[in-house]
N, C-alpha and C positions, 0 to 999 in steps of 0.2 A: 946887427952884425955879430955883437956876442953869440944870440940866441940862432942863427947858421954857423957859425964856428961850431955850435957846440954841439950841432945835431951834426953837423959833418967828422966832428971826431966820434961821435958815438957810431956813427954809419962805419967808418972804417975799422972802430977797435972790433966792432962784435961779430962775431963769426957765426956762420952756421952751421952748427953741431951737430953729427949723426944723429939720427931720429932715435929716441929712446926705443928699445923693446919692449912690449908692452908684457911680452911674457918673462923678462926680466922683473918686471912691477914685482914690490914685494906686500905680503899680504899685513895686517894688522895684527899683530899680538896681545890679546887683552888677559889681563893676570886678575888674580884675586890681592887683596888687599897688602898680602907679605909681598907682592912683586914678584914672587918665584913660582907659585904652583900657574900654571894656565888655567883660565876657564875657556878658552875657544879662541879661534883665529877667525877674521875678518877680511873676506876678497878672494873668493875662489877662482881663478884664472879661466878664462872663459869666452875666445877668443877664436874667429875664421875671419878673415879677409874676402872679400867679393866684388869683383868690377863695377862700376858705378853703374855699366849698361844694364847689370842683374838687376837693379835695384828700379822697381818701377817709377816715372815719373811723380805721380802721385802722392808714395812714398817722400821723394826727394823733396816734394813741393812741402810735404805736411812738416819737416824738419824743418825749415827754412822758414814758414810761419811760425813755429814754433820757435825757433834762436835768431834770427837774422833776415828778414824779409826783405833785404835790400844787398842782398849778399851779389849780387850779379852786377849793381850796379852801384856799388860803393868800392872807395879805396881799402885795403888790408886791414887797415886801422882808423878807428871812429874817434874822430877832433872831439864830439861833441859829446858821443858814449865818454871815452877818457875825463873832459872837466867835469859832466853829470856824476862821475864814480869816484874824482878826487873832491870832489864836494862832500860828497857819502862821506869818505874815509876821513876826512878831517873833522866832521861834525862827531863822529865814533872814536877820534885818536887811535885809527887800528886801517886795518888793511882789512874791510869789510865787504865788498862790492868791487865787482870787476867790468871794464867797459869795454866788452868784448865784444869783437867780430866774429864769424864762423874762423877766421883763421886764424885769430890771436887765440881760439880755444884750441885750435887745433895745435897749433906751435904749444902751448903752456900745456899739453898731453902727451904729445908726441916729441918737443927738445927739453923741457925744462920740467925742474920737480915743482912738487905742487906748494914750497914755501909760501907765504905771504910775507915778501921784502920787496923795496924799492927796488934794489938790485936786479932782483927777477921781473919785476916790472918794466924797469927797463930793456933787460933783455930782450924781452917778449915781445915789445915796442919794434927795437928795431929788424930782431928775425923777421919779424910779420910782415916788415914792410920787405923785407928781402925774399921771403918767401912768395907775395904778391907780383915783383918783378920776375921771377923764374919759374913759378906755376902758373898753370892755365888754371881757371876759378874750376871746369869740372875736375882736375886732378887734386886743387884742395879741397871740395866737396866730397870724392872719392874717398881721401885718405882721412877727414872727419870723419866720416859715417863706418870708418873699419875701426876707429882708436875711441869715438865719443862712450862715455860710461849709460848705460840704459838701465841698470839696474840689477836685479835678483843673479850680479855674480857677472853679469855680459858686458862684455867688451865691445862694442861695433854692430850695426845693425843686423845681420847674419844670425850671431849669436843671441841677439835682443828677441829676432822671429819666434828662433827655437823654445826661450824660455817662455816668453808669453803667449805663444800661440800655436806651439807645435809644429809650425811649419816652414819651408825656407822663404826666404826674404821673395822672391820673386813671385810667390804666391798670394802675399800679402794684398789687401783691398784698401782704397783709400781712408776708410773708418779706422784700419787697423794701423796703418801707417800714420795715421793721428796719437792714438794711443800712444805707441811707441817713443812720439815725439813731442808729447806732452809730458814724457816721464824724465828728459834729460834734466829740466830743472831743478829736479829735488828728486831724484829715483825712490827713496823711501817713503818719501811723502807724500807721493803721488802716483804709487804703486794701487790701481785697482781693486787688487785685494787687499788692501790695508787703510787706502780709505778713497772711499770709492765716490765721496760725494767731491772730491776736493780733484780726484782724477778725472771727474765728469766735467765740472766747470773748467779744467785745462786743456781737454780735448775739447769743447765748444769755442773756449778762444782759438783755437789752430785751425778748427773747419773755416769759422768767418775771417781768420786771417787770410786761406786760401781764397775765399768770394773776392775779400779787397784785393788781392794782387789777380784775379781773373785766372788764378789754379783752379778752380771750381765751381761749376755753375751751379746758380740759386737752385734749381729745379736738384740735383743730386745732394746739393746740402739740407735742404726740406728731406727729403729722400735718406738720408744717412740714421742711421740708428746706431746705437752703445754695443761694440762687439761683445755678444754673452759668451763666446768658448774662449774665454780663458783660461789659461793654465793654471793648475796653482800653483804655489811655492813649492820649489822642488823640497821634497823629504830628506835632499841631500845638505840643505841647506847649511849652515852653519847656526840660523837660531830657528834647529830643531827639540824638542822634546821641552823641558821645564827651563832650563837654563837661557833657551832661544828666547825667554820674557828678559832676564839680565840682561845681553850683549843690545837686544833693542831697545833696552832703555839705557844705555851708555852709548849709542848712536844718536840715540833723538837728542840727549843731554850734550854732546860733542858738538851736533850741528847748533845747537844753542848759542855756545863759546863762539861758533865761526868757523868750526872745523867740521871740513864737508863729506858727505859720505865720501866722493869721488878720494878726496886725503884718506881717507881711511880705508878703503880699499886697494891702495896704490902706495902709498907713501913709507911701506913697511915702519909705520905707526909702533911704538909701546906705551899699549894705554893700562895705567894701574887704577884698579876698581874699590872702591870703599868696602866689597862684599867679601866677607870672612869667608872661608873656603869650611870648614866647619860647622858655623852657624846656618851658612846655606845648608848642607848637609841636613842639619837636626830640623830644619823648616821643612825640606821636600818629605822628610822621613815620619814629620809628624803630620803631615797633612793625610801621606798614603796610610800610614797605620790606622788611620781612625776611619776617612773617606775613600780610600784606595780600594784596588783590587774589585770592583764592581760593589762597593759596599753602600753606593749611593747612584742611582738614575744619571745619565749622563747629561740632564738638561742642569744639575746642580752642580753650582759655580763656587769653588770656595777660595778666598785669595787670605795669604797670611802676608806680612812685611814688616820688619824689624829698625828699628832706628836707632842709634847712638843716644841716649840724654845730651847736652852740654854739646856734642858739636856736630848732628846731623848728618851721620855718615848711616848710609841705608846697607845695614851686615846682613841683612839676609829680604829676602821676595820670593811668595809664591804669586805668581799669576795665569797660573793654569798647566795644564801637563803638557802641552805642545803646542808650540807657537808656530808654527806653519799649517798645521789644522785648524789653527782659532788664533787668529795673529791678535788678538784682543788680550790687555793685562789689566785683570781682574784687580790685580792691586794696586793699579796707579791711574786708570781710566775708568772704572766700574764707578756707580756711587749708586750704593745701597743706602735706603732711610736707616738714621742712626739708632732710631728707638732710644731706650735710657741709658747707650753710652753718653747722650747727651749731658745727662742730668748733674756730671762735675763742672760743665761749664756755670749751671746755673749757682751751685755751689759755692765756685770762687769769683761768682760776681759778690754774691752777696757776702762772703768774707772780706771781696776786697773793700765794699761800701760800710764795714764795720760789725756785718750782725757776728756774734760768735757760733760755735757748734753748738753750744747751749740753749740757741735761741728755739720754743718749742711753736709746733703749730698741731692742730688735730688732725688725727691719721682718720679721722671715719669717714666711711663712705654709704651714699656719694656725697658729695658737694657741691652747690652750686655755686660757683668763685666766677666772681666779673661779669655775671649774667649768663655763664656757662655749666653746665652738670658735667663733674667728672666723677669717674670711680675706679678704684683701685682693682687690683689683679683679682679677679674672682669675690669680689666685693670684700675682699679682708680688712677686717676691722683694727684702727689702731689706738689707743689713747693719745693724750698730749704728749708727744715725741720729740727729741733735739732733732737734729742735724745728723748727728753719727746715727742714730737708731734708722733715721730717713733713708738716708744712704743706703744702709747695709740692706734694707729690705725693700728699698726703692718703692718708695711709698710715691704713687699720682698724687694724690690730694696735696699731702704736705709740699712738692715742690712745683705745686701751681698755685699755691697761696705765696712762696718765699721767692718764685720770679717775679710776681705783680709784685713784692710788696718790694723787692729791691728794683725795677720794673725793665721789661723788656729789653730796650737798648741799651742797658747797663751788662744783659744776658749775653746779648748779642756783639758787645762790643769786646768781652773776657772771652767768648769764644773764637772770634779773631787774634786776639790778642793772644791767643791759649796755642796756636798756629793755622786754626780752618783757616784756609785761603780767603780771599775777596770774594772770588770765583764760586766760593761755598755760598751758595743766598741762603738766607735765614726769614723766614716768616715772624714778621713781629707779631704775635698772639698765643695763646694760653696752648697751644697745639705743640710748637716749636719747642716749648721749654720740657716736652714730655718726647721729644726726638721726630715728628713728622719729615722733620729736613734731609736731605742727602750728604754725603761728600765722600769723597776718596778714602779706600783704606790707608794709603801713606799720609795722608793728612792727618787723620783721625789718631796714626800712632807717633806722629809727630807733635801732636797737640799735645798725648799724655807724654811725650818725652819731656814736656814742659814744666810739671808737676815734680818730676821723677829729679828735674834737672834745680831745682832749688826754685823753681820761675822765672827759668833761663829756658828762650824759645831759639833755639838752633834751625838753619833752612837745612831740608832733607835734597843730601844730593847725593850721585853714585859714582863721581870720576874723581879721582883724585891727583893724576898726570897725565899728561903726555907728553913723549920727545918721540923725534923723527930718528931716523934711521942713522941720521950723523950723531946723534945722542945730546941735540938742541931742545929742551923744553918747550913746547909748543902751549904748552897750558898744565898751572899751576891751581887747585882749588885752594880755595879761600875759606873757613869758617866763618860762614853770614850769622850772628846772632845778637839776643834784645834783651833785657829785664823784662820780662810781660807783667810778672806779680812778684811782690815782693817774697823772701825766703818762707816768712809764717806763714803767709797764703798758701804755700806750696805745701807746707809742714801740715797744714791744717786738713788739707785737701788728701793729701799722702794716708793721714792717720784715717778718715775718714772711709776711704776706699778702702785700706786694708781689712776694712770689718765687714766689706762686702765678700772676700772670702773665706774670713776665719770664723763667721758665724751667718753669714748673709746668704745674698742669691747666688752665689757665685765659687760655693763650698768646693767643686769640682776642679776649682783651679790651684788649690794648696799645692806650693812645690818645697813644702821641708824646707823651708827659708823667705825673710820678710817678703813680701809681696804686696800690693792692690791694685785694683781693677774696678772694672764695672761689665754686667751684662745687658745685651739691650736686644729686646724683641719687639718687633712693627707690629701696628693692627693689620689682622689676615695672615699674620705671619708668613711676609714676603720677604722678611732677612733676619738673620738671627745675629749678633756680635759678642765677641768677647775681645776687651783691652786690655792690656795692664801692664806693668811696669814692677821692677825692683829699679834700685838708684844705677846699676850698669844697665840696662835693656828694657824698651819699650816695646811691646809688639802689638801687633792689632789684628785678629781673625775674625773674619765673615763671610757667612754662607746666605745664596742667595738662588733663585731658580726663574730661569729664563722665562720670558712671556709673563712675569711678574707673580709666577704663580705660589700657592703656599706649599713651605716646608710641611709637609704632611707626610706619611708612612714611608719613614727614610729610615734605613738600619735598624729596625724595630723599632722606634719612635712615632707615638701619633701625630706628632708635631717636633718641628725645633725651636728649640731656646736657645737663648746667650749662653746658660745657666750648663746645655748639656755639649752636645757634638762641638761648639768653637771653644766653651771652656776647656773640655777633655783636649784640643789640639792644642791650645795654648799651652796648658800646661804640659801635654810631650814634650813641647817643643823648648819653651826655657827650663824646665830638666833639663836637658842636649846640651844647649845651647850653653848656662853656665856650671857645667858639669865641672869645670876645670879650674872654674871662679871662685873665691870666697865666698860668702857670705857675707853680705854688706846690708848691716840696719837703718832703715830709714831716719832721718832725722825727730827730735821730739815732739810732741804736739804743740805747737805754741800755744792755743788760745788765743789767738788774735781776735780782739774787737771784749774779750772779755774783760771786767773788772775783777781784780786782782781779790783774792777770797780773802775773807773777813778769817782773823784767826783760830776765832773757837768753832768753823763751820768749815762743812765741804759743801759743793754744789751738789743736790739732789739727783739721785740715780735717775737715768731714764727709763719710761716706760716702755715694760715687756709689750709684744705683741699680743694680742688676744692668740690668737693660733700660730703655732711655728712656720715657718719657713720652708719651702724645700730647698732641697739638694739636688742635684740631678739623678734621675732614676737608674739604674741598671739596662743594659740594653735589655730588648724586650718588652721594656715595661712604656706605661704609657704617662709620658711625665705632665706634674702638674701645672697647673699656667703661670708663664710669667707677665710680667702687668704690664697692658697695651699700653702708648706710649701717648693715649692721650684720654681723654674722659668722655669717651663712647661707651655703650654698649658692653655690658661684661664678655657677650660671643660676637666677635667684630665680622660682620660677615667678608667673607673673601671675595679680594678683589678681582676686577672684570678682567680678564685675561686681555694683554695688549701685546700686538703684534710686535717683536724686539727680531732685529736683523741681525746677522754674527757681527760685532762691531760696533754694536750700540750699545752704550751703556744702560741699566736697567733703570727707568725712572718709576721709583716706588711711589704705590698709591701713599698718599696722606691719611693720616689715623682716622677711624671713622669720628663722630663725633667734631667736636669746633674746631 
């Protein structure tokens, strides 16, 4: 009796409210990191109305497998959708899942804002049921298909036709009418051009949705093919040019949280971004200066991205010049083989398991270590060497003798711990600790944010608020971070790298204040890296060429190294970046794992290289090698050219040799 009393005062308090305008919706404001400057707005209004009779059957049918297959002969509102969705929500403590009918989506579009509250929940509850009683199911089908969000900016199917297919809705074929209506779930996510494996498997479920309800016979569903004229992303778009890789990855990061494009497009949103309005600046400006302006083949991919030490805030990304020509980000989706940026992970393994920078091993080459022959960059020969000497000239031999001998899973485990994802797989064997493996550029300069950060590993994120239009915080970021290694590890690690460019392979990246890094070139040279770090700013640059092919006669260059084109950008780019900064000295070398020197002695200098080192050459010139990234072959033959799609990340060959 309670439980009718109480659905009967709720029937009578709630009212049904003028249908919102949807050209009132306001669009999303996303800022740069002070809140005040804009980097772009989010929900271009994009909206025609059309009779449901325009709309072909077929179409209507493909909507309805796609959201609600029983929408004809079900009540306004789903008993069973609602407990299966407060199930959800209470295993999440959040308002994550909705147990929606076509009409309770239609009412939460067209009466109510797009909050997540009980409040609105109920609301929506009992409009739906009122709206059920006073519409005929084609008039709430009708006015669904003019309000539901489709994606690239469109409001309503009419304006869905035009963006993806050029044409008007009555035109439309029932393949294409799938499409359309496979994108309602997740419009970004399942945008064709954006990822086209994941909008295949959603238009497959909506065709055989159609056979089950008898929308479509077997013979035309055999019959159906993937519609190839699609539109691209309009030029108008909102994440056009460089910046369109920012606003897409604070959209992907929002739907994360819970907060759905549909809210973001709609909800006249203020979202504040971790990205420095500046530092983006000296990123885009150092990528063009050096690869810009036609200075490099258009199949070459170069992505830079900047990360906070200590709390993971991502101040600057490059991921390509225009992201509605190549909606793919280089700096957060690519994963080029890391070659010898690897080689700090191996480093603060074995710091953390005790050896010091002291500890020496022999630089000659080759060697055959664990049943394996390696050899160093153009067979350069080294004496009994430390640690610091190893480093700076990134010597193969020495640290495929100092992974086995700290061993593998110890490598592998400081390289997660350092921040490579899970995601990052790591080959346990003599290959991996010379960089054969992949991963993301923001990983890779996440990880050395770790070093930078005392061996404080911070998660790399890009949003840092949002409130709604009434000025209610919708989401708040949090600082995720860990101890990975202790401070000397870091100290150790820090000092170490810095000799990689104040006398090492990586002399091109001197920016007139403390610095280190590492450069890393794959066998065949299919990507070249430069990382590095002062204690404010991490950044991580690498170039890479589609179809796996090698960096070869690019900007006068007969080849790329870490050493030449991604050092010269790195270093543009933090000049720029801490142009306004002090100058902050890295902390002292600890010595860790060392015994404490006897008083009447120092510890013995380390051994010079037999031959020096390069630098990076002058453009023009044809620079010398830097050392493959495993113990193949001093001339690694290049690798067999593999078919890469716009949208696939590049899966680099593994070093020749073990």
């Amino acid at each position: 009796m309670l439980l009718i009393g109480l659905f009967a005062l709720g029937y009578a308090l709630v009212k049904v409210p003028s249908p919102n305008s949807i050209s009132l919706a306001q669009s999303a404001s996303v800022f740069y990191s002070d809140g005040k400057t804009q980097l772009g707005a989010v929900g271009a209004r994009n909206r025609e109305s059309v009779p449901l009779s325009k709309v072909p059957p077929a179409v209507q049918h493909a909507v309805l497998a796609a959201e609600d297959r029983s929408f004809y002969s079900e009540p306004a509102v789903s008993p069973f959708g609602i407990i299966r969705a407060g199930l959800v929500d209470l295993r999440h403590g959040d308002f994550v899942e909705g147990g929606s009918t076509i009409t309770q989506q239609y009412v939460k579009n067209a009466y109510l804002t797009q909050q997540r509250t009980l409040t609105r929940k109920v609301k929506e509850f009992f409009i739906s049921i009122k709206i059920g009683q006073t519409h005929s199911k084609s008039q709430i089908l009708e006015d669904y298909l003019n309000t539901i969000y489709f994606g690239r900016g469109a409001y309503g199917i009419q304006a869905a036709a035009k963006a993806y297919f050029g044409k008007d809705v009555s035109q439309l074929t029932p393949a294409e009418g799938a499409v359309l209506a496979s994108s309602i779930q997740a419009p970004s996510y399942l945008d064709p051009a954006l990822h086209k494996s994941r909008a295949l498997a959603r238009w497959n479920y909506v065709l055989d949705g159609m056979v089950k309800k008898g929308w479509l016979s077997k013979a035309d569903r055999a019959a159906a093919a993937y519609p190839a004229d699609l539109q691209p992303i309009g030029s108008s778009s909102s994440l056009s040019g460089p910046n369109g890789y920012l606003i897409a990855t604070v959209q992907a990061e929002l739907e994360s949280h819970g907060v759905t494009e549909n809210q973001i497009n709609r909800g006249g949103l203020r979202i504040v971004t971790t990205f420095d309005a500046g530092t983006q600046a000296a990123a885009t400006q150092a990528v063009d200066s050096v690869v810009g302006n036609g200075k490099v083949p258009a199949d070459v991919r170069t992505a830079l991205v900047a990360v906070e030490p200590g709390t993971g805030k991502v101040l600057a990304m490059y991921g390509g010049p225009d992201y509605v020509t190549r909606p793919f980000n280089d700096a957060t989706q690519s994963i080029p083989p890391m070659g010898s940026t690897f080689k700090p992970f191996v480093l603060a393994a074995a710091l953390k398991s005790g050896l010091p920078l002291t500890t020496r091993f022999s630089g000659r080459s080759p060697q055959t270590i664990a049943g394996q022959k390696y050899v160093n960059d153009a067979g350069e020969q080294f004496g009994n060497i430390d640690l610091v000497t190893a480093t700076a000239h990134s010597v193969n031999t020495v640290f495929v003798q100092l992974g086995e001998k700290v061993g593998v899973q110890k490598v592998i485990d400081a390289a997660h711990a350092a921040g490579l994802p899970s995601s990052t797989k790591l080959s346990a064997n003599g290959s991996m600790l010379l960089g054969s493996d992949s991963t993301h550029p923001i990983d890779e300069a996440a990880a050395y944010a770790t070093f930078a950060a005392k061996g404080v590993y911070a998660m790399p994120y890009v949003v840092q608020s949002v409130t709604d239009a009434g000025g209610k915080v919708l989401y708040q970021a949090k600082v995720q971070k860990r101890q990975a290694f202790s401070a000397g590890v870091a100290a150790d690690v820090d000092y170490a790298m810095q000799q990689v460019i104040n006398s090492g392979t990586g002399t091109s990246a001197k920016i007139g204040r403390p610095a280190a890094g590492k450069t890393g070139t794959t066998s065949g040279n299919v990507s070249a890296w430069f990382t590095g770090f002062t204690p404010q700013l991490s950044a991580a640059v690498t170039m890479f060429r589609d179809n796996n092919a090698p960096l070869a006669g690019i900007a006068g260059y007969s080849q790329i190294y870490g050493g030449t084109l991604p050092a010269k950008m790195w270093a543009a780019f933090m000049k720029a970046a801490l142009a306004h900064q002090k100058a902050v000295p890295f902390p002292p070398r600890a010595n860790v794992g060392a015994p404490p020197p006897a008083p009447s002695s120092s510890a013995p200098p380390s051994s010079a290289p037999a031959s020096p080192r390069h630098s990076a050459p002058p453009s023009g010139s044809a620079p010398p090698k830097s050392p493959p990234p495993s113990g193949g072959p001093t001339k690694s033959p290049s690798p067999k050219p593999t078919k890469t799609v716009a949208g696939s990340p590049p899966a680099g060959p593994k070093p020749s040799g073990p």
